[in-house]
N, C-alpha and C positions, 0 to 999 in steps of 0.2 A: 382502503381496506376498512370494512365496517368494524366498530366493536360491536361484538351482541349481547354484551352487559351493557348499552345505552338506546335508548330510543332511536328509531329512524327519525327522522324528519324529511317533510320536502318543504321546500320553501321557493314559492314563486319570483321570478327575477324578472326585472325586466332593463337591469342599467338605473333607475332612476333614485334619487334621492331617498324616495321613501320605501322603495326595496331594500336599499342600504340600511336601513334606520329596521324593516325586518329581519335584515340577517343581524345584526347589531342586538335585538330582541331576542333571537335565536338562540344565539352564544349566550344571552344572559340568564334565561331559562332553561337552555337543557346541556350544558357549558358541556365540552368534547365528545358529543353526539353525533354519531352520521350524519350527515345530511347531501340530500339529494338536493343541488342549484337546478328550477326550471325555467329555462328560459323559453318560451311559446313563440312560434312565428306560427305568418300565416301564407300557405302555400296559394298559389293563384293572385295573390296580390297583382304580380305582375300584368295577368290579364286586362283587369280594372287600369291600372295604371296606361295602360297602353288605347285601351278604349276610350278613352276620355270622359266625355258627358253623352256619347255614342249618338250624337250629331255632330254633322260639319257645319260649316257657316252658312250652309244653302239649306241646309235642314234634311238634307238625306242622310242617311247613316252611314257608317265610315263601312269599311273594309275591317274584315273580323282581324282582331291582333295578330298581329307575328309570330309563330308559336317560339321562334327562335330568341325574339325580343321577350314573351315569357319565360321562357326557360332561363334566360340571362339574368333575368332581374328576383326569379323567384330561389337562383343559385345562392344571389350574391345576400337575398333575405336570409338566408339558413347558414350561409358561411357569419354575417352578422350576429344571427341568433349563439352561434358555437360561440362566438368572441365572447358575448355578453356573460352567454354561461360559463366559460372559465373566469372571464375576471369576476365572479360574483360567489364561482368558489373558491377562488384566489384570496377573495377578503372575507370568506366565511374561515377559510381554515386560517388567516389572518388572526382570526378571532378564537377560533380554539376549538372548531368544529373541525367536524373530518369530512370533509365535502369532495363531492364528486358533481360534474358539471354535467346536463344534461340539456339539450335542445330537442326538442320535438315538435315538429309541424301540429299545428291547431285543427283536427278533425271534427271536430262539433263547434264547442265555443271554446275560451281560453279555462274558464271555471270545470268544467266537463273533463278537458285534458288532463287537468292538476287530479283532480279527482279520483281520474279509473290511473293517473300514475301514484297515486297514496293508495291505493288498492290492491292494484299489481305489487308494489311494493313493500305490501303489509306497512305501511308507515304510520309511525303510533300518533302521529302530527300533521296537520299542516299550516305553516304559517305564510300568510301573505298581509299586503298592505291594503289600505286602505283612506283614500281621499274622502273619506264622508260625506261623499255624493249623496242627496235623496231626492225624494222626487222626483218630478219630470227630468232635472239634471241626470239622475242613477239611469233614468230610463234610455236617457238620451247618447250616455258615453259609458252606459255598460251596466258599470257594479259587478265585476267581477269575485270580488269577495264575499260581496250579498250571496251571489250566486253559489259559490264554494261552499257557506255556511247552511246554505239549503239543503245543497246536494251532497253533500261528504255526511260516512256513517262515524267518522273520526274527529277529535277533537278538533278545532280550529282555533290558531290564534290568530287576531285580527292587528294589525298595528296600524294606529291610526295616523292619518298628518297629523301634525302640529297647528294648521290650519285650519283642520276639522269641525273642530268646534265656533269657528268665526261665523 
């Protein structure tokens, strides 16, 4: 149940350390606020995963995947993705937020997603993590956050590794 004397937030999840350390930032900036947990998966994975390097060892191309072996694996992606998102508003409302768990399939990129969902949302926030990747590393494994801060017309807070600056 939202209050609507406190900010939305959404805040991006993904299970790891430094999600943690954003919802942890979260609670401590906008202490018993809504917040929306997003946990992004990405549909089709399963395809890829089933394709291999899309050669055999003779160097013809394999047989198009299994649609049933995709659907198996891109199930078990999204039932994964629900988990993450509850236990990340499990430890938001741990914290003293009022959180509500959300999973949704990645239809552009993961930055994009967050984004038109702070939109749709009217959310006066968005916070997510950030590995202080740059350069050709950012280029290479993302920058999600980079990305967020581009694209969002809302405020954005960034929380960074502890690493980050090494």
């Amino acid at each position: 149940m939202q209050n609507p004397t406190k900010p939305l937030l959404v805040v991006g999840y993904d299970g790891s350390e430094l999600a943690n350390a954003a919802l942890h930032r979260a609670a401590e900036l906008f202490p018993g606020s809504p917040a929306v947990v997003v946990t992004v998966w990405e549909p089709g994975m399963g395809a890829l995963m089933a394709a291999g390097t899309g050669l055999d060892m003779t160097g013809a191309a394999p047989l198009p995947p299994d649609p049933k072996v995709v659907s198996e694996v891109d199930h078990a992606q999204e039932h994964h993705a629900e988990l993450v998102a509850r236990e990340g508003a499990r430890i938001a409302g741990s914290l003293g937020l009022d959180a509500e768990p959300h999973a949704i399939p990645d239809e552009i990129d993961v930055a994009e997603t967050l984004v038109d969902i702070a939109t749709r949302r009217d959310a006066a926030a968005v916070v997510v993590g950030s590995h202080g990747a740059s350069g050709l590393r950012s280029r290479l494994l993302g920058g999600t956050s980079r990305r967020v801060l581009g694209r969002c017309t809302r405020p954005v807070v960034v929380v960074r590794s502890p690493q980050a600056g090494e």
